[in-house]
C-alpha positions as CSV (number, residue, x, y, z in Angstrom):
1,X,88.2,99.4,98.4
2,X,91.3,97.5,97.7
3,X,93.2,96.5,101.1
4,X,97.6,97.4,100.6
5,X,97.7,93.5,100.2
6,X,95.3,93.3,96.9
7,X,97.0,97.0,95.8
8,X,100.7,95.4,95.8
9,X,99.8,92.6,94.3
10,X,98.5,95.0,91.0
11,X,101.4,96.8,90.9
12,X,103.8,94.0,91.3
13,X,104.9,93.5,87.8
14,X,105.8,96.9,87.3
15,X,107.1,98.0,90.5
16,X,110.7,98.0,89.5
17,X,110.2,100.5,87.0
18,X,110.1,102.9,89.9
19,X,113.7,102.5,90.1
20,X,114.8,104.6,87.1
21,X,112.7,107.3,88.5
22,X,114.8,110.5,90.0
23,X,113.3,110.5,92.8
24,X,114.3,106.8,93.4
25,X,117.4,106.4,91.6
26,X,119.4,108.5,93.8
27,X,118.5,105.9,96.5
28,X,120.2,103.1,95.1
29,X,123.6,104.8,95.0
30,X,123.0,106.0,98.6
31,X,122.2,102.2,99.7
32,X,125.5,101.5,98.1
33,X,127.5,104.4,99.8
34,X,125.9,103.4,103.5
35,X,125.6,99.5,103.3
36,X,129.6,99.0,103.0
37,X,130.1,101.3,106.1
38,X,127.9,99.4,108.1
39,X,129.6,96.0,108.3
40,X,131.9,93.1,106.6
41,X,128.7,91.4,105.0
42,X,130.2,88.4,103.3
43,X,128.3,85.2,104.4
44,X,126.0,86.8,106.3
45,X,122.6,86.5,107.1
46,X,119.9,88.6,105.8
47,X,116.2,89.3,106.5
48,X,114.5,91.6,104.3
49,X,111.3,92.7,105.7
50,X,108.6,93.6,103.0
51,X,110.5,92.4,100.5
52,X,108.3,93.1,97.3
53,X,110.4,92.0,94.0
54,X,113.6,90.9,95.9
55,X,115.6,94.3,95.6
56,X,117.1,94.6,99.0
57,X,117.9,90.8,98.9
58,X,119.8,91.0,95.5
59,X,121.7,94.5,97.1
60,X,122.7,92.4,100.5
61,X,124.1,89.4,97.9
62,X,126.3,92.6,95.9
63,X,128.1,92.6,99.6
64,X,128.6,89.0,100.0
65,X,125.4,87.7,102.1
66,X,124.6,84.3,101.4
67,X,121.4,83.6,103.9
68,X,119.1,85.3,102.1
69,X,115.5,85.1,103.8
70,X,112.6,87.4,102.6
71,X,109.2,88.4,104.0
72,X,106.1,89.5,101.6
73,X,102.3,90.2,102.2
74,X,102.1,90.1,98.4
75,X,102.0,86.5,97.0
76,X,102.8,88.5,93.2
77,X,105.5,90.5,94.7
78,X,107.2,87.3,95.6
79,X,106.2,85.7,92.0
80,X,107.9,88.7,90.1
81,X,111.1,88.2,92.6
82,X,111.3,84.6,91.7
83,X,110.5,85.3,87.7
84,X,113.9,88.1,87.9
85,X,116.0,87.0,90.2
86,X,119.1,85.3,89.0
87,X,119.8,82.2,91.0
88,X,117.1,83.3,93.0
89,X,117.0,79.5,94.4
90,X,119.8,81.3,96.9
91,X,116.5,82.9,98.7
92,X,114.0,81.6,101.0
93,X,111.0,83.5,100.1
94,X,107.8,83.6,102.6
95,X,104.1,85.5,101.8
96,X,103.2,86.7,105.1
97,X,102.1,89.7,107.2
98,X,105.2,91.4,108.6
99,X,103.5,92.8,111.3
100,X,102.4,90.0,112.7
101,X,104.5,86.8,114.2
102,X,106.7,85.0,111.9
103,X,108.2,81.7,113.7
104,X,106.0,79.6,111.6
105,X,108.2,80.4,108.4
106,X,111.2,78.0,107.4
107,X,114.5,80.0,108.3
108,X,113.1,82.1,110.8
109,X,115.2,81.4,114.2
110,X,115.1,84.7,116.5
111,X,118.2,86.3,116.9
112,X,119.8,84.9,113.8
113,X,120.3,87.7,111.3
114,X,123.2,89.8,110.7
115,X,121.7,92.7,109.0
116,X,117.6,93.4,108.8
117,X,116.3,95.3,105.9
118,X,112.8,97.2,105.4
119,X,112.6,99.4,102.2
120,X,109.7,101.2,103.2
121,X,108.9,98.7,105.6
122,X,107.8,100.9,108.3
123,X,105.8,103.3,106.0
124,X,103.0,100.4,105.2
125,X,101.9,101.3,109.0
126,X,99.0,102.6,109.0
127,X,99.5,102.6,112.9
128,X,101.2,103.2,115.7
129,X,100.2,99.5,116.5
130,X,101.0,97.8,112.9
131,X,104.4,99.9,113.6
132,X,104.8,97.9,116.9
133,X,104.7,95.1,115.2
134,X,107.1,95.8,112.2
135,X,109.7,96.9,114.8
136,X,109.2,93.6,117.1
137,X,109.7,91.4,114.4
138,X,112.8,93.6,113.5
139,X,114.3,93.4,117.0
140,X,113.2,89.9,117.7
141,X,115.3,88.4,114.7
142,X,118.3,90.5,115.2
143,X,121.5,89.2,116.2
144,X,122.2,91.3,119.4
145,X,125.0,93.1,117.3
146,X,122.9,93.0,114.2
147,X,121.6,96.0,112.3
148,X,118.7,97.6,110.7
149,X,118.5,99.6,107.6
150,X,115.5,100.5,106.3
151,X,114.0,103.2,104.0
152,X,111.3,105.6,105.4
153,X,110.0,109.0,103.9
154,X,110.5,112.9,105.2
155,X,109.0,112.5,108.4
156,X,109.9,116.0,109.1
157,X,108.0,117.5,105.9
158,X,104.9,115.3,105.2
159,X,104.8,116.4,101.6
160,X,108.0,118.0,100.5
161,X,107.9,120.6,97.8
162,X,110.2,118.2,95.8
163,X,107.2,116.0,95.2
164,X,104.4,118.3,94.4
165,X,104.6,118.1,91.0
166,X,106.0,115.1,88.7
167,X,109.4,117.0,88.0
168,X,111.8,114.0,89.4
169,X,109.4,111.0,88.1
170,X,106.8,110.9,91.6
171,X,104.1,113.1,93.2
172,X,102.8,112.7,96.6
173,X,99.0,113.9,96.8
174,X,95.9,113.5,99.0
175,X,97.8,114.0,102.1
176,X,95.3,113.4,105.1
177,X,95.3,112.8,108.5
178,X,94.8,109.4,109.8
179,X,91.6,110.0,112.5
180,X,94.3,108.9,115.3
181,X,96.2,112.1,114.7
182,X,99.4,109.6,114.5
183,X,100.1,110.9,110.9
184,X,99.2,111.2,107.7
185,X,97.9,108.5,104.5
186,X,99.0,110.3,101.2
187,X,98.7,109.1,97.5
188,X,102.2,108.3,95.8
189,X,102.0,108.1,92.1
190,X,105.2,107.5,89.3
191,X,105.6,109.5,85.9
192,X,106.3,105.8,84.9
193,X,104.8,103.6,81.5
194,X,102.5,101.9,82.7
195,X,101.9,104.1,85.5
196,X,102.9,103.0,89.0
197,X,100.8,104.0,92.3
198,X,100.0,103.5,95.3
199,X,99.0,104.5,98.8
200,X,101.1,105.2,102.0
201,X,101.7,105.6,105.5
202,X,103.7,108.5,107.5
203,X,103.7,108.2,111.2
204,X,104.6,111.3,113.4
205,X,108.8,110.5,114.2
206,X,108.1,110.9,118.3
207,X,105.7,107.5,117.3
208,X,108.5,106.1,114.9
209,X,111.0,106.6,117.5
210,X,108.6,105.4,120.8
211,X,108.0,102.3,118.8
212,X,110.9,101.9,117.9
213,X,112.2,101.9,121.7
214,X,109.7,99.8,123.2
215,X,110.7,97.3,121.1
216,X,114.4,97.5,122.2
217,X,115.9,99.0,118.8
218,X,117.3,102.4,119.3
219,X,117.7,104.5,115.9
220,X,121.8,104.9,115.2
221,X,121.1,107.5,112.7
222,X,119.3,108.8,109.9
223,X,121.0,109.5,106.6
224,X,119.9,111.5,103.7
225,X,120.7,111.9,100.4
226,X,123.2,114.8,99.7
227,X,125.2,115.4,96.7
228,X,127.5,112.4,97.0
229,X,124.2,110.9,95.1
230,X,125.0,112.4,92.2
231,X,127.2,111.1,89.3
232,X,129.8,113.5,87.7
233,X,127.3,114.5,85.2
234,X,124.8,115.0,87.4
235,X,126.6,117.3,89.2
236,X,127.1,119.7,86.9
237,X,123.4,120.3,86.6
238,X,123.1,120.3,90.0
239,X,120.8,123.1,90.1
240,X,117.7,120.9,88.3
241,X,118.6,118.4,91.2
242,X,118.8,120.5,94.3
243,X,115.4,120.6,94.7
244,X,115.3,117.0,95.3
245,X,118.1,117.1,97.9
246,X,116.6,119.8,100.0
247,X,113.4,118.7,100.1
248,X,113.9,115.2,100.0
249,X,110.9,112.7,100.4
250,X,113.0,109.9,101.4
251,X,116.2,108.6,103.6
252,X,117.9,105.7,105.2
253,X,117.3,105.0,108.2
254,X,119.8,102.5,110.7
255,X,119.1,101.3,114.3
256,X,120.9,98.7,116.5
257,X,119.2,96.9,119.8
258,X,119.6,99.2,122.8
């Protein structure tokens, strides 16, 4: 069986792709809407947590960040986000297991980041423990006024009926619960060329949050996407998109240190 390290590194070329799907597209203008609102990020420093091709890192750069550091357990993830990145020699890049300690790494000082971002981050645990460790390395290299935004799936609806068919570009399937009873493991596969997929981690939200807190991070807020997503075209066919927005399998979420 293939561990997620070994699984992300297969998919790593064409992980991107996943980006022109509808069910991830909308998340890229929602990043944009949120990130703005959240602080003044010129020349600020960055941590991207799970890092994969370099997405968040290139999105925090848009705003003006210039101490880009990111985080990887997938030596190819980081190799595609080298090969695409423009300029990419702006980034300090590390392969490394985000759940576990990180001083080691060049760039790493605790407390030093402005901003701390996990896309998905916190849905690789496949336990309340891994989770623990995610959101310690989060708090522990925060500023003490720094923030976290991250992207996590529905934990309120496992499996929304938005992706139980292909119909915006990703299915969820196989949804089974972990023998813990902390959550659920699911199959997440893209209508993509060549195809995209993977597996994934949801953890119940009373273990996201408690996790969360004993770390000393307290969630600010969780945002999903609404309309706003939408471009002008879009709108007018709203009805083929509402699906998506009512039973949405993904959202932002932001947390602060308590």
């Amino acid at each position: 069986m293939a561990t997620d390290k070994q699984m992300y590194d297969d998919v790593a070329g064409d992980y991107d792709i996943i980006w022109a799907t509808p069910a991830v597209k909308i998340l890229w203008t929602l990043l944009d809407e949120e990130l703005p609102k959240l602080g003044n990020w010129k020349g600020a420093r960055v941590l991207d947590l799970a890092c994969g091709t370099g997405i968040g890192l290139r999105e925090a750069r848009k705003f003006g960040a210039t101490g880009l550091v990111g985080v990887d357990i997938s030596k190819e993830m980081v190799e595609v986000c080298k090969a695409t990145t423009k300029d990419v020699d702006q980034f300090t890049l590390h392969v490394a297991d985000c759940s576990q300690p990180l001083d080691h790494l060049e760039g790493m000082e605790a407390g030093s980041f402005d901003l701390v971002i996990g896309m998905w981050l916190l849905n690789y645990a496949e336990s309340a423990q891994q989770l623990q460790g995610f959101w310690d390395n989060i708090a522990k290299y925060l500023k003490p006024t720094g923030t976290f935004l991250g992207i996590i799936q529905n934990q309120e609806k496992f499996q929304p009926e938005s992706m139980k068919t292909l119909k915006y570009g990703a299915m969820e399937s196989n949804v089974t619960s972990l023998p813990s009873g902390d959550g659920v493991k699911m199959h997440v596969e893209f209508e993509t060329t060549p195809k995209v997929e993977f597996d994934t981690y949801v953890l119940k939200k009373e273990i996201f949050e408690g996790t969360g807190a004993k770390a000393g991070m307290k969630i600010v807020k969780y945002v999903r996407p609404d309309k706003s997503v939408l471009s002008e075209e879009e709108q007018k066919n709203y009805g083929w998109w509402e699906e998506l927005l009512v039973e949405y399998p993904n959202q932002l979420v932001i947390a602060k240190k308590a």
